[in-house]
PQR file with spaces between the fields and no chain letter, atoms N, CA, C, O and H, PARSE charges and radii, in Angstrom:
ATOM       1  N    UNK     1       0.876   -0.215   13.136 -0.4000 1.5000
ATOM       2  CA   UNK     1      -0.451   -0.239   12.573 -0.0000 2.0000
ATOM       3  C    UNK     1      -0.437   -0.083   11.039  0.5500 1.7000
ATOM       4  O    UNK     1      -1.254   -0.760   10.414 -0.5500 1.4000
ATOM       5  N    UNK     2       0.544    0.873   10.238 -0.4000 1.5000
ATOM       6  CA   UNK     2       0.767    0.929    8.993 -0.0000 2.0000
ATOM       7  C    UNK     2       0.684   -0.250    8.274  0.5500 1.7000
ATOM       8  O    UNK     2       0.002   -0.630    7.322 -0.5500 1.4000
ATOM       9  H    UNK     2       1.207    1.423   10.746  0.4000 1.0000
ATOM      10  N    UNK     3       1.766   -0.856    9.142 -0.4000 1.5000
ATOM      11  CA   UNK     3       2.338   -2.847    8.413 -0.0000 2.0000
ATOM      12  C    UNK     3       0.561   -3.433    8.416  0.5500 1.7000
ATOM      13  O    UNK     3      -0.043   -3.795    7.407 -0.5500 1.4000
ATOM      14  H    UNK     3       2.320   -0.548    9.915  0.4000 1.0000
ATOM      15  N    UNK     4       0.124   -3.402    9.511 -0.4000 1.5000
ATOM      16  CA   UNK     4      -1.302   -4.144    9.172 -0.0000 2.0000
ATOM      17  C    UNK     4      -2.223   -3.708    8.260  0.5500 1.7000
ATOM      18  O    UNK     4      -2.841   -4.604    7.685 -0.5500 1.4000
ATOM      19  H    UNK     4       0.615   -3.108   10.331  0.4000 1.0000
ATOM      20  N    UNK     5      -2.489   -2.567    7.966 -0.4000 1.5000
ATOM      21  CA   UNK     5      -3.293   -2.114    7.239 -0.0000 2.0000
ATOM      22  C    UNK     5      -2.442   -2.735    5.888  0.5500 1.7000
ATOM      23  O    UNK     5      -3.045   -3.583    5.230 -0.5500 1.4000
ATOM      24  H    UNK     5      -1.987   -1.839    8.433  0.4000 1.0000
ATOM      25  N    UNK     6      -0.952   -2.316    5.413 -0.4000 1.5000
ATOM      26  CA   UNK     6      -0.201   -2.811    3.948 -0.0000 2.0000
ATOM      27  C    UNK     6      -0.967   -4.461    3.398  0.5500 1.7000
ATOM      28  O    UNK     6      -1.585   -4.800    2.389 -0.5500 1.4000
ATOM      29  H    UNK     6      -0.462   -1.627    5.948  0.4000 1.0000
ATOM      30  N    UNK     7      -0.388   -5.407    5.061 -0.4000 1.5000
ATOM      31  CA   UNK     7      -0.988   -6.375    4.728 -0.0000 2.0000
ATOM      32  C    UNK     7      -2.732   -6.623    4.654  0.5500 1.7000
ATOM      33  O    UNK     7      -3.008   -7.277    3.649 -0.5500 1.4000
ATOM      34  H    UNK     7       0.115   -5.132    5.881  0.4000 1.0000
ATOM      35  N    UNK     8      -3.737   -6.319    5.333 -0.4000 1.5000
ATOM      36  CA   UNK     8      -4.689   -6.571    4.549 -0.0000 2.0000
ATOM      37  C    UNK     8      -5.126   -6.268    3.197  0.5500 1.7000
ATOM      38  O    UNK     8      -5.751   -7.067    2.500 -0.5500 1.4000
ATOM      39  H    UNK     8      -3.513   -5.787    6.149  0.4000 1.0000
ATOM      40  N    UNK     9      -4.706   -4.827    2.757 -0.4000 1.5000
ATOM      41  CA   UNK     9      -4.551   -4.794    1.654 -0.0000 2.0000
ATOM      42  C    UNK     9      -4.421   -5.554    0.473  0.5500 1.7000
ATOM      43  O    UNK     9      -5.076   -6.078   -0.428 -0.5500 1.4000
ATOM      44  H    UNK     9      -4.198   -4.178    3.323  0.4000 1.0000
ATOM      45  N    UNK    10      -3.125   -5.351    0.946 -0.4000 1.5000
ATOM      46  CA   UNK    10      -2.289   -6.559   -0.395 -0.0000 2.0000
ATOM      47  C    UNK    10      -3.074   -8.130   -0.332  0.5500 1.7000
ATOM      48  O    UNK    10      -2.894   -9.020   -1.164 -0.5500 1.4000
ATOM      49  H    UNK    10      -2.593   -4.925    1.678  0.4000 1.0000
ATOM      50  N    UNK    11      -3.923   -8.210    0.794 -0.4000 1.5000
ATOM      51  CA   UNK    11      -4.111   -9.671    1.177 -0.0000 2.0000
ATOM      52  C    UNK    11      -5.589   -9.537    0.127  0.5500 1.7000
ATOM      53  O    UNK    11      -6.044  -10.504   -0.483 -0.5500 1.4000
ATOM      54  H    UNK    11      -4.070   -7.487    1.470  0.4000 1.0000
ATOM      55  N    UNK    12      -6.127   -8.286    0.087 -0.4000 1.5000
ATOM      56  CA   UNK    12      -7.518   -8.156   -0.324 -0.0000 2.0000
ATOM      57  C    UNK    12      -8.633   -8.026    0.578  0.5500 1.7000
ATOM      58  O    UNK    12      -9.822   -8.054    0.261 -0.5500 1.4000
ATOM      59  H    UNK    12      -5.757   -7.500    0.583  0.4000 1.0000
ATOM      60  N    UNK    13      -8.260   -7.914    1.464 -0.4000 1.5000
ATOM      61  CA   UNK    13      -9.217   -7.822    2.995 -0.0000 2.0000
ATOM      62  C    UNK    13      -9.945   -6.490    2.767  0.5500 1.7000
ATOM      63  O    UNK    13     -11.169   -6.447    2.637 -0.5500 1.4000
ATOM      64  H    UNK    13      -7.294   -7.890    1.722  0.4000 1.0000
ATOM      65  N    UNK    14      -9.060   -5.268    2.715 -0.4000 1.5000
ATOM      66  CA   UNK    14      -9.334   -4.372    2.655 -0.0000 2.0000
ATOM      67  C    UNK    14      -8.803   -3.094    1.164  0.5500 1.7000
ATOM      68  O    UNK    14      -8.069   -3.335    0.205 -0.5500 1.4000
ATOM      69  H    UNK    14      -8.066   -5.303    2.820  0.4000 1.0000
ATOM      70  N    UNK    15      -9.421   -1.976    1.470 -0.4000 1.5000
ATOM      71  CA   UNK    15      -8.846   -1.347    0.212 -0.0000 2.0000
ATOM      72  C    UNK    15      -8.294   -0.137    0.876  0.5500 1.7000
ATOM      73  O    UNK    15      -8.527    0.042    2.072 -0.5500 1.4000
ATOM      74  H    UNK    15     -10.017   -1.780    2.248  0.4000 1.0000
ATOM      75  N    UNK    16      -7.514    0.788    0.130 -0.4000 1.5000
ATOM      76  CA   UNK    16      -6.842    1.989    0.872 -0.0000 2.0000
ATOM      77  C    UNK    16      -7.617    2.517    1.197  0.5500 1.7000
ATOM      78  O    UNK    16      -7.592    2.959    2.346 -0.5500 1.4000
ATOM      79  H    UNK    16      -7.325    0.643   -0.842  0.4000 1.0000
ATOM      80  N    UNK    17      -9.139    2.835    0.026 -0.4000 1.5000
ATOM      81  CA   UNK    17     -10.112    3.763    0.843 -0.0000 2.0000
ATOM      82  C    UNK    17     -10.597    4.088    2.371  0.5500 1.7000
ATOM      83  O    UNK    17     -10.980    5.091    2.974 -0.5500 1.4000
ATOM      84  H    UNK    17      -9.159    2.476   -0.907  0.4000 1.0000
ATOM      85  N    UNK    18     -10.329    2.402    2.746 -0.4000 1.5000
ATOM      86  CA   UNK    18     -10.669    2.541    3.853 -0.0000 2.0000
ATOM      87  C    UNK    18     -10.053    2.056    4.816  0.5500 1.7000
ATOM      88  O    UNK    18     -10.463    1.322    5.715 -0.5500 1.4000
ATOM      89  H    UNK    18     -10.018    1.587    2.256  0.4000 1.0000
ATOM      90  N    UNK    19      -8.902    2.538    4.593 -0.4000 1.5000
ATOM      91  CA   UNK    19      -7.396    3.208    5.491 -0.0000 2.0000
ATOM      92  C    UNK    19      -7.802    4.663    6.394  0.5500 1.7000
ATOM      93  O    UNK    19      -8.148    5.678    5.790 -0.5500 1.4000
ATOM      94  H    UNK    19      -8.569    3.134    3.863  0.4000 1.0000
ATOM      95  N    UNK    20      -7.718    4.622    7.813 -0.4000 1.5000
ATOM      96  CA   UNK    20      -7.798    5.990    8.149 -0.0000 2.0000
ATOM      97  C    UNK    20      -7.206    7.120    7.523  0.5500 1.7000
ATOM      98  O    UNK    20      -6.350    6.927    6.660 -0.5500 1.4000
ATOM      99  H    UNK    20      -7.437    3.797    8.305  0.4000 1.0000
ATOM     100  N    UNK    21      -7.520    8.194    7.818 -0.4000 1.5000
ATOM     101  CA   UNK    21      -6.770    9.152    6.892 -0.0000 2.0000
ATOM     102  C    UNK    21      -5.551    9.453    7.813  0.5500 1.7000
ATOM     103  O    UNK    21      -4.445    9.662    7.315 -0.5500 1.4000
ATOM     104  H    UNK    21      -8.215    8.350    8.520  0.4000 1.0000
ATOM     105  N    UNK    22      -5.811    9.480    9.504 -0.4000 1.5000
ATOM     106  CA   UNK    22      -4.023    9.466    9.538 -0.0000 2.0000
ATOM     107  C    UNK    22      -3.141    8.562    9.934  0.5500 1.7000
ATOM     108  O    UNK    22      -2.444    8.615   10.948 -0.5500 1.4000
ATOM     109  H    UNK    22      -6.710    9.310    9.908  0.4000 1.0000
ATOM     110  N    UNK    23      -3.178    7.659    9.058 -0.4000 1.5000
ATOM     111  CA   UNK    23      -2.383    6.525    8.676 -0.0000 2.0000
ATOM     112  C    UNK    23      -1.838    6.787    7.096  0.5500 1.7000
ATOM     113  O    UNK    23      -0.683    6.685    6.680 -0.5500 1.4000
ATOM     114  H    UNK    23      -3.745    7.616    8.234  0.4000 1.0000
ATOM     115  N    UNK    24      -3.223    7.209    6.262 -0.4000 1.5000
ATOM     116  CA   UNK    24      -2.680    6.836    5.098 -0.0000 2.0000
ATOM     117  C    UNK    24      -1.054    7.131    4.150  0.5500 1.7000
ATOM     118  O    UNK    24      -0.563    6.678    3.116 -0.5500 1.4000
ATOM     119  H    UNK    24      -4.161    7.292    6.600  0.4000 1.0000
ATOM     120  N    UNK    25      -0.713    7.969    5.019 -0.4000 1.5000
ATOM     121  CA   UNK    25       0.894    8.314    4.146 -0.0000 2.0000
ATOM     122  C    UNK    25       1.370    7.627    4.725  0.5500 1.7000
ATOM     123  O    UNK    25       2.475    7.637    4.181 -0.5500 1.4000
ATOM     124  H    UNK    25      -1.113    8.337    5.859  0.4000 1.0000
ATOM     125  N    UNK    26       1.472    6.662    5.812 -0.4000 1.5000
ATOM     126  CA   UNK    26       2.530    6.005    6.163 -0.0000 2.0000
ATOM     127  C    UNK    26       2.230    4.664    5.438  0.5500 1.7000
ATOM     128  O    UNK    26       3.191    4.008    5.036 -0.5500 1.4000
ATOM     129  H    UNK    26       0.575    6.653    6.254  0.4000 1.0000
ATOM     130  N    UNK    27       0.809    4.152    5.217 -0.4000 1.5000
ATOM     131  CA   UNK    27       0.825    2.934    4.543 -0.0000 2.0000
ATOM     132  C    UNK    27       1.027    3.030    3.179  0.5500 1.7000
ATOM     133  O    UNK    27       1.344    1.979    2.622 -0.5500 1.4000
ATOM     134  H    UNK    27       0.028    4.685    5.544  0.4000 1.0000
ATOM     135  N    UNK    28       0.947    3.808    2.648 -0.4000 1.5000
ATOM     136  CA   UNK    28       1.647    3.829    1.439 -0.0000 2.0000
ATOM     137  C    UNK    28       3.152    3.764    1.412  0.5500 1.7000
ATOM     138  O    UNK    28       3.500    3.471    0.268 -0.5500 1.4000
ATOM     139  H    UNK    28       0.690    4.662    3.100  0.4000 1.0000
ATOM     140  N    UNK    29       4.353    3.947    2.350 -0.4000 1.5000
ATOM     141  CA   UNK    29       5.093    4.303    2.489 -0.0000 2.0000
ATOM     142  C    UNK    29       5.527    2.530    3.121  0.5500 1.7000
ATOM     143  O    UNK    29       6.706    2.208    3.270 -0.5500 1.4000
ATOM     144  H    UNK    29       4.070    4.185    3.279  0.4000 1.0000
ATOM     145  N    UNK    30       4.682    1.821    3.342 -0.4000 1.5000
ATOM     146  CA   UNK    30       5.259    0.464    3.622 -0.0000 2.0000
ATOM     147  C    UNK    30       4.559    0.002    2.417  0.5500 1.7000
ATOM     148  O    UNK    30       5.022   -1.115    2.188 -0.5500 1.4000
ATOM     149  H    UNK    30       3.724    2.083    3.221  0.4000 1.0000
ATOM     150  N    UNK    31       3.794    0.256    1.646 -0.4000 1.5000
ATOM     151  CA   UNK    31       3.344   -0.266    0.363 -0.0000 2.0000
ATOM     152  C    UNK    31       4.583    0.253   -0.911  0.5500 1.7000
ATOM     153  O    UNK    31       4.688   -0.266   -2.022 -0.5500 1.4000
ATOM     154  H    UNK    31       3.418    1.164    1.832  0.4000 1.0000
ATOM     155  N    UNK    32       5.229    1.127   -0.500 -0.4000 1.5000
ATOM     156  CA   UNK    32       6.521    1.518   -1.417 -0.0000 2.0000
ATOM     157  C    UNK    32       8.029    0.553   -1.100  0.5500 1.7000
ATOM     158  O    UNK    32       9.007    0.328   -1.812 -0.5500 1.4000
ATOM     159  H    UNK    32       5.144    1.549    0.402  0.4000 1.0000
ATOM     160  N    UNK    33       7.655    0.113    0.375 -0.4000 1.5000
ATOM     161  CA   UNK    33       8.884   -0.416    0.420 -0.0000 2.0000
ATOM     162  C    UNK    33       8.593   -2.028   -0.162  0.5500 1.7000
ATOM     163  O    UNK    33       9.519   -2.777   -0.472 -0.5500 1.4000
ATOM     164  H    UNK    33       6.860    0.295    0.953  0.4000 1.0000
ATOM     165  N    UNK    34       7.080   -2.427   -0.254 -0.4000 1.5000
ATOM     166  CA   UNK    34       7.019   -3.824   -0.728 -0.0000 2.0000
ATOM     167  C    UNK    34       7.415   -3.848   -2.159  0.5500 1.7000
ATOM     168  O    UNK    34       7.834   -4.876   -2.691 -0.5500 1.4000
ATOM     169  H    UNK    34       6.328   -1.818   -0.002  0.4000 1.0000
ATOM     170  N    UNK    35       7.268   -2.594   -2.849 -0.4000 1.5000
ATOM     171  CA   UNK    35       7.642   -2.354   -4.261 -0.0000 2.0000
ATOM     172  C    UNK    35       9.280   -2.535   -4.287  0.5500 1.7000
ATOM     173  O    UNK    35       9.618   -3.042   -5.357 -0.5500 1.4000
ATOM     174  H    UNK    35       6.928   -1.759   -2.416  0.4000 1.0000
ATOM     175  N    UNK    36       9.989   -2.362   -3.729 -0.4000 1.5000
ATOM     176  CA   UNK    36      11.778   -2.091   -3.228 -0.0000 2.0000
ATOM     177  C    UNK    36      11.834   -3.591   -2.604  0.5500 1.7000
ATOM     178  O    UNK    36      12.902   -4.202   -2.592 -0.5500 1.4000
ATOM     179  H    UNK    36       9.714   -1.950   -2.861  0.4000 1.0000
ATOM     180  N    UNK    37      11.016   -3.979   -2.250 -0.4000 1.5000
ATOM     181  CA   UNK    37      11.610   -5.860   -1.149 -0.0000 2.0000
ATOM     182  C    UNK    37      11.280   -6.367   -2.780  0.5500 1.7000
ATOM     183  O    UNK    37      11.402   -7.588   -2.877 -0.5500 1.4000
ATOM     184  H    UNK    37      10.148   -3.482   -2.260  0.4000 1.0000
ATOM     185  N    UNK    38      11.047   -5.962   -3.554 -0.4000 1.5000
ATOM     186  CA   UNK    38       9.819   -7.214   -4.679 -0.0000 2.0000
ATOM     187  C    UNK    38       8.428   -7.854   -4.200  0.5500 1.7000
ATOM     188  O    UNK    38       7.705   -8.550   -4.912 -0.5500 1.4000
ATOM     189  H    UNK    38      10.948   -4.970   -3.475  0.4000 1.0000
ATOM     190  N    UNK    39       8.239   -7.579   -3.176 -0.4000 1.5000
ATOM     191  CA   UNK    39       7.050   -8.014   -2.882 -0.0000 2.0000
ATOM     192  C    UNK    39       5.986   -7.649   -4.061  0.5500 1.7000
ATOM     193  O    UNK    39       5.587   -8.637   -4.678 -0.5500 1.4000
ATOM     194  H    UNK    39       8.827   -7.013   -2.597  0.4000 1.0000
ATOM     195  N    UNK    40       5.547   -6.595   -4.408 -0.4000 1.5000
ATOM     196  CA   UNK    40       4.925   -5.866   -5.087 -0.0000 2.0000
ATOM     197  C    UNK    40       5.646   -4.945   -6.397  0.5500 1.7000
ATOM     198  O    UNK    40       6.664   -4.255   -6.463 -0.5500 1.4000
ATOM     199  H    UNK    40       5.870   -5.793   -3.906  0.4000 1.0000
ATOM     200  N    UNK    41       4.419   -5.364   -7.521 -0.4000 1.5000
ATOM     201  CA   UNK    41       4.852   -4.422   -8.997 -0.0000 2.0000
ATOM     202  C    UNK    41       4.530   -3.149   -8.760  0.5500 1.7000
ATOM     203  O    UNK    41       3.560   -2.912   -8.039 -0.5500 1.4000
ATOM     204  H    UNK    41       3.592   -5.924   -7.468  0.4000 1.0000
ATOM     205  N    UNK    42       5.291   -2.099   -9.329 -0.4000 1.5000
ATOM     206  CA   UNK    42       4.834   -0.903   -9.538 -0.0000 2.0000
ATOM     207  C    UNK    42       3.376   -1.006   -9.778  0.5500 1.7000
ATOM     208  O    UNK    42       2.658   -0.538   -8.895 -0.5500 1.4000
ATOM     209  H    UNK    42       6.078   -2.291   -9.914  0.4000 1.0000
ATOM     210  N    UNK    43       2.891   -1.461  -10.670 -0.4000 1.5000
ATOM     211  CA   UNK    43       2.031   -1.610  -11.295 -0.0000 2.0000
ATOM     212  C    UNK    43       0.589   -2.073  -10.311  0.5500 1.7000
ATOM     213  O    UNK    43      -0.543   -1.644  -10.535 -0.5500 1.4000
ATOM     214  H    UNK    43       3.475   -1.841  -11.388  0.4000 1.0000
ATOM     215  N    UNK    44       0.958   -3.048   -9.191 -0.4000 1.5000
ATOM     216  CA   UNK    44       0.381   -3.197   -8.378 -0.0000 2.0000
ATOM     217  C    UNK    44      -0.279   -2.209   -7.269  0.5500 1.7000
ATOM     218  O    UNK    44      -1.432   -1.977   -6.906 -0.5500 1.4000
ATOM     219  H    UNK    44       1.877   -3.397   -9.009  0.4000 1.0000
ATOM     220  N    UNK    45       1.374   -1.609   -6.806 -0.4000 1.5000
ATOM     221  CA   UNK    45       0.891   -0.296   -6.156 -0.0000 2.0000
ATOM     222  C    UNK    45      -0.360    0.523   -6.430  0.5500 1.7000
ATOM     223  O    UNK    45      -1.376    0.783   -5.785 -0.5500 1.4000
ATOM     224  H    UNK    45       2.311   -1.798   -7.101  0.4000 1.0000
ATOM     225  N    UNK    46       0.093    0.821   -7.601 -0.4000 1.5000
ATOM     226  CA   UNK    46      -0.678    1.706   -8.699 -0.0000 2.0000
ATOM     227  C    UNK    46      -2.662    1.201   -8.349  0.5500 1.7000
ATOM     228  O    UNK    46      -3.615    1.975   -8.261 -0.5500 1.4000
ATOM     229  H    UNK    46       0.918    0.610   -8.125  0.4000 1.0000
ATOM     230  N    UNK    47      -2.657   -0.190   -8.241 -0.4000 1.5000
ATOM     231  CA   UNK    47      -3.815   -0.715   -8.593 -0.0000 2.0000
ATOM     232  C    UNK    47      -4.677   -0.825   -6.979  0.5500 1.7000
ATOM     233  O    UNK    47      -5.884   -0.887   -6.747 -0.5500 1.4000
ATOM     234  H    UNK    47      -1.883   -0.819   -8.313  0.4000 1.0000
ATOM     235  N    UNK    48      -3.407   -0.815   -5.979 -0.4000 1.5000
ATOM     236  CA   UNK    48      -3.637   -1.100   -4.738 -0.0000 2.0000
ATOM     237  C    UNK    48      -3.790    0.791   -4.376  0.5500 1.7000
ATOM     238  O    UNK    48      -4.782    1.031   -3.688 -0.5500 1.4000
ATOM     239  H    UNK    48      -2.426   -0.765   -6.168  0.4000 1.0000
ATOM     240  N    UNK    49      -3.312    1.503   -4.593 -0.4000 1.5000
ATOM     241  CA   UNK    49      -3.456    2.744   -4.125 -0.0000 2.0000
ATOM     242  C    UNK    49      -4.049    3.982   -4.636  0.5500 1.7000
ATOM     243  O    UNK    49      -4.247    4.978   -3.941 -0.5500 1.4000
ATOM     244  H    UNK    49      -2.506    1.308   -5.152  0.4000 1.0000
ATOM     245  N    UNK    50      -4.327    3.873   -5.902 -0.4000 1.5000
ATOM     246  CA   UNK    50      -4.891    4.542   -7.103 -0.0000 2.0000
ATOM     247  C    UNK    50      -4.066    5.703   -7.598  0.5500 1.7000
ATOM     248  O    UNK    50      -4.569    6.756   -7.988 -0.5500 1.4000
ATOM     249  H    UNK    50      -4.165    3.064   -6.466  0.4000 1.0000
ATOM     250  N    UNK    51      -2.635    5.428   -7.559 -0.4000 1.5000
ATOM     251  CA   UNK    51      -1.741    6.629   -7.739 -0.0000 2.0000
ATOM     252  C    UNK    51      -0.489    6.033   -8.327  0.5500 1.7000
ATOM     253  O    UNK    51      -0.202    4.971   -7.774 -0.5500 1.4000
ATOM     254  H    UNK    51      -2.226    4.572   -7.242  0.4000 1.0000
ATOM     255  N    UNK    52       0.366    6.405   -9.307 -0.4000 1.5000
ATOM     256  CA   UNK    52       1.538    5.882   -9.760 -0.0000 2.0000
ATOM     257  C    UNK    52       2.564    6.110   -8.443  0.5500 1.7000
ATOM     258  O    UNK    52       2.671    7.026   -7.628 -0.5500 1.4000
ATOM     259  H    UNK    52       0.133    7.268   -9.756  0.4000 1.0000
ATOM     260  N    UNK    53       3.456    4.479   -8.685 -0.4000 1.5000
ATOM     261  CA   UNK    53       3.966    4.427   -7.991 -0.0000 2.0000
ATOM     262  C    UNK    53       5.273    5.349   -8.257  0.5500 1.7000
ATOM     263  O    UNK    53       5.889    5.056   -9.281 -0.5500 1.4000
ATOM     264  H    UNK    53       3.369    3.735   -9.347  0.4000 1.0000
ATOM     265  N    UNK    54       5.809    6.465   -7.453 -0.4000 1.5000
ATOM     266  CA   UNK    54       7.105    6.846   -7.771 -0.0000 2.0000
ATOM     267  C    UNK    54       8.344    6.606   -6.909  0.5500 1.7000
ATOM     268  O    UNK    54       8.609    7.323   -5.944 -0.5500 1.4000
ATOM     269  H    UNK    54       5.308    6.703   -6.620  0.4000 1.0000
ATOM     270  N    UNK    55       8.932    5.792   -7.213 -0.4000 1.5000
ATOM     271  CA   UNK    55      10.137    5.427   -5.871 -0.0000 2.0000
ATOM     272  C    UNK    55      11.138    6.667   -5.385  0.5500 1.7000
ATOM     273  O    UNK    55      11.963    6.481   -4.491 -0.5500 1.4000
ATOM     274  H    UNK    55       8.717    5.210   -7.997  0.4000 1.0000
């Protein structure tokens, strides 16, 4: 369920806000690994999650 929530996200479907709350550490945690595949900029994270990304 994490992976789906990462991808709407990133897709723009949805925003973290409205990510359950117990999900949300794990989707960040597949939103860190898109930062590590290259999928995603730090910088993105940042914009997608409202928090610096720290690897």
């Amino acid at each position: 369920m994490p992976r789906i929530y990462a991808e709407l996200i990133v897709a723009g479907r949805k925003t973290f806000t409205q990510v359950p709350e117990q999900v949300k550490a794990d989707v960040k945690l597949v939103l860190k690994e898109y930062v590590v595949d290259g999928r995603l900029t730090p910088e993105q994270y940042q914009d997608l999650v409202g928090e610096p990304y720290v690897g």
